[in-house]
N, C-alpha and C positions, 0 to 999 in steps of 0.2 A: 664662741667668738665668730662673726658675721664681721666679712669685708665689702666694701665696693670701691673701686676707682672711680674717682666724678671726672679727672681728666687733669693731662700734667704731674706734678708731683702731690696734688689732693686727694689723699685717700680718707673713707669714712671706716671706723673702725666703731662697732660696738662689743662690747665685750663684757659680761657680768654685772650691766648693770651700767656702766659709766660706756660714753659716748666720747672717743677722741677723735681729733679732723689734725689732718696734716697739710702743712703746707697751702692755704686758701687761696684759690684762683679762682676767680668766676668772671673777670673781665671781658670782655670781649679783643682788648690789646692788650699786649704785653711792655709796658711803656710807662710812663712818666705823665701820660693822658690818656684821656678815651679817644683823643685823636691822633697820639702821635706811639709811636711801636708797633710790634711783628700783630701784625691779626690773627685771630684764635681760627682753628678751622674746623674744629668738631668741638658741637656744646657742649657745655656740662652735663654729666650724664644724671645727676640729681640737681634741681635747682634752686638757688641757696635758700628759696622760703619755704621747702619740702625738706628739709633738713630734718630730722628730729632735736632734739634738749639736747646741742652740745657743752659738754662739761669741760675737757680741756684741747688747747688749740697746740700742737707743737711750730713752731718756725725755726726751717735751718738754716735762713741766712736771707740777707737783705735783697738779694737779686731779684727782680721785677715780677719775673715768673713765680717766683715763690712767696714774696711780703708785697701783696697788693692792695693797695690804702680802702678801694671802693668795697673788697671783698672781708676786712678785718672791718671796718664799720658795720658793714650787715649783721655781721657774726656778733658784734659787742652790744649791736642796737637790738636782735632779739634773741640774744641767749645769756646767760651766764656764766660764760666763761672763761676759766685759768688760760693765760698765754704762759708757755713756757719759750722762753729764747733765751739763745749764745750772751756769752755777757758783751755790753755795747749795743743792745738791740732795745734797751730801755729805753735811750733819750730817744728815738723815732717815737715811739709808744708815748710818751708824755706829752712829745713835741706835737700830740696828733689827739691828747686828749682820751689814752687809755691809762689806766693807771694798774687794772688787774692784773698782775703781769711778776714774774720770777724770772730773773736772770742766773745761768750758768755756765760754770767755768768748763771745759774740757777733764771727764771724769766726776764732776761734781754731782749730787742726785738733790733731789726735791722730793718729801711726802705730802700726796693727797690721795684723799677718799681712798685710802687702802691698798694706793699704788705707789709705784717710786718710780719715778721719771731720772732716768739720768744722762749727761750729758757725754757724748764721746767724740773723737776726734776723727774729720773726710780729710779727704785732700782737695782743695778746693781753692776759693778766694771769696772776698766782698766786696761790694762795692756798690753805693746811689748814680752817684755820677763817675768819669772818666778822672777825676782830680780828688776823689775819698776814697783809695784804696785802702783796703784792709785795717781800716778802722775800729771793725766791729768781726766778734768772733762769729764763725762757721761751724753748725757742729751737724752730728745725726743723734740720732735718741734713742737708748732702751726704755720702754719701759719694762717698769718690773710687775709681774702679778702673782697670786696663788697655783694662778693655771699655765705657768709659764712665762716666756719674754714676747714681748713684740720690738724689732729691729727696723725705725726708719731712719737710711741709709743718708736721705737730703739727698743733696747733690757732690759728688764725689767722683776721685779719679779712685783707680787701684791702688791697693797697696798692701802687699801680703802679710807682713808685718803687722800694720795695722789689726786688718782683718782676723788674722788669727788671734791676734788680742783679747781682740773682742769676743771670739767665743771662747776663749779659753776662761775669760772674766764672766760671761754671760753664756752656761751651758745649758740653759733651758730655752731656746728662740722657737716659739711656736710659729713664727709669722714673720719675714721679714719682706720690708718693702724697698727695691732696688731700682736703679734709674737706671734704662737700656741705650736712649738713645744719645747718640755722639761717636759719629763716625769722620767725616771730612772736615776738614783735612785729619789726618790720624794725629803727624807728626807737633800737632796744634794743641789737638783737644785730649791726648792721653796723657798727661800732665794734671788737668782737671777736671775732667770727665771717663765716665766708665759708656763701657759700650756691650752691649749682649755677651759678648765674649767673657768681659771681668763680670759681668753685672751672674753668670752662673758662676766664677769662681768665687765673688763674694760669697755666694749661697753656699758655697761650699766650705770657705774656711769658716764662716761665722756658726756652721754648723746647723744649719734654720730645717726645720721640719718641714715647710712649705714657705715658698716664696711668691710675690706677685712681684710686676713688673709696673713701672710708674716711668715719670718723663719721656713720654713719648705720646707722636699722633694727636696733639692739639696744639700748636703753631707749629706754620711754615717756617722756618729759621729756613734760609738761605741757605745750601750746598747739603741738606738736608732729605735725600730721598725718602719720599711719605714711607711707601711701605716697607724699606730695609732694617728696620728695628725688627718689628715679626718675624719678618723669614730668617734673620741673624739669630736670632735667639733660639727659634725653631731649629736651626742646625746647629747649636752651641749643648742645646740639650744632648743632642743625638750624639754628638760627639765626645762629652763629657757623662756619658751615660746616666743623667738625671729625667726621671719619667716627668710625662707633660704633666702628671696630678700633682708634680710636684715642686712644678716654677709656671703659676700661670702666666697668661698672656690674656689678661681681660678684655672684655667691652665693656664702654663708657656706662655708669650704673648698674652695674649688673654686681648682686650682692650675693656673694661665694661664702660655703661656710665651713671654718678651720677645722679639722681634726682635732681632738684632746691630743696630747703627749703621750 
């Protein structure tokens, strides 16, 4: 199992054979156009035509940062592959002329190529515009394999409950991918966002062997200090006594390689 972070919540995963991509961003804006949203401020750290044969795509939820129309055409126009998204992520998909594509419920799984993708439950929201709230489900994903789990988180607040769940159902996590950044206001964003602090507790209830860190250091969001996801998590580690080999903090491209079980 070989990871890279390309930047945001995009992680490249190979693993045994099969090639997963999560969450696809390559825009340049985060937005509704190429000219209107937050500007990207670090590129992708692999660029989408350097990709290798992706086989399945996860999405955990329609938010701009995460289901970006310019970056799901790339992907459809030269690869062949399986979307898996929350149920209600279909009619986008149609509406846009993909049709490869599985929906699921909260808990429900899907078999391909000798894997099981299943669907679990963030604390989060949806939403295209300010007037289609929660429409469409929000999820994160096990997959399942021979060699273990891989855990992408999506985007999510805490939730211990939750969390433990999850590894209590999923005791094999070889790999889980967790979103650190989301600090100001606190009183705002801890409700639906996790921050370095949850973002090692997750790691810890879920049980994961090794974790990386994603949503973070590629747009400027507003109220947003660049560098306080790193140095947050860097003393989250220290604190919660988890060693650095074992919740990275990567650079963009830079492709790190799992441990067996």
């Amino acid at each position: 199992m070989n990871v890279a972070w390309i930047g945001q919540s995009t992680v490249l995963l190979l693993w045994d054979g099969v090639t997963i991509l999560t969450d696809p961003m390559w825009s340049n804006r985060c937005g509704p156009s190429r000219f209107l949203g937050v500007r990207r401020c670090q590129v992708p750290g692999i660029p989408l035509d350097e990709l290798p044969p992706v086989d399945v795509v996860l999405i955990s939820h329609d938010h701009y940062d995460h289901l970006d129309l310019p970056s799901v055409r790339g992907i459809a126009k030269r690869h062949d592959a399986l979307f898996v998204l929350p149920q209600g992520l279909g009619t986008w998909f149609r509406k846009h002329g993909f049709h490869r594509f599985v929906e699921l419920e909260w808990w429900q799984s899907y078999e391909h190529r000798g894997y099981r993708y299943h669907a679990v439950p963030a604390r989060h929201w949806s939403a295209r515009t300010p007037f289609r709230r929660e429409r469409r489900l929000y999820a994160g994903f096990v997959v399942e394999g021979t060699s273990g789990h891989f855990f992408f988180a999506g985007d999510t607040a805490y939730n211990a409950a939750l969390f433990r769940e999850i590894g209590e159902r999923f005791s094999r996590i070889r790999l889980a991918a967790i979103p650190i950044d989301s600090y100001t206001p606190r009183w705002f964003k801890s409700p639906i966002h996790a921050d370095a602090e949850d973002a090692v507790q997750i790691h810890n209830d879920v049980g994961s062997r090794r974790s990386i860190a994603i949503h973070f250091n590629t747009f400027q969001f507003p109220l947003r200090p660049w560098g306080m996801p790193r140095s947050r998590l860097a003393k989250a580690l220290v604190d919660k006594k988890v060693s650095r080999d074992r919740f990275w903090i990567p650079r963009a491209g830079e492709l790190l390689q799992v441990p067996p079980l």
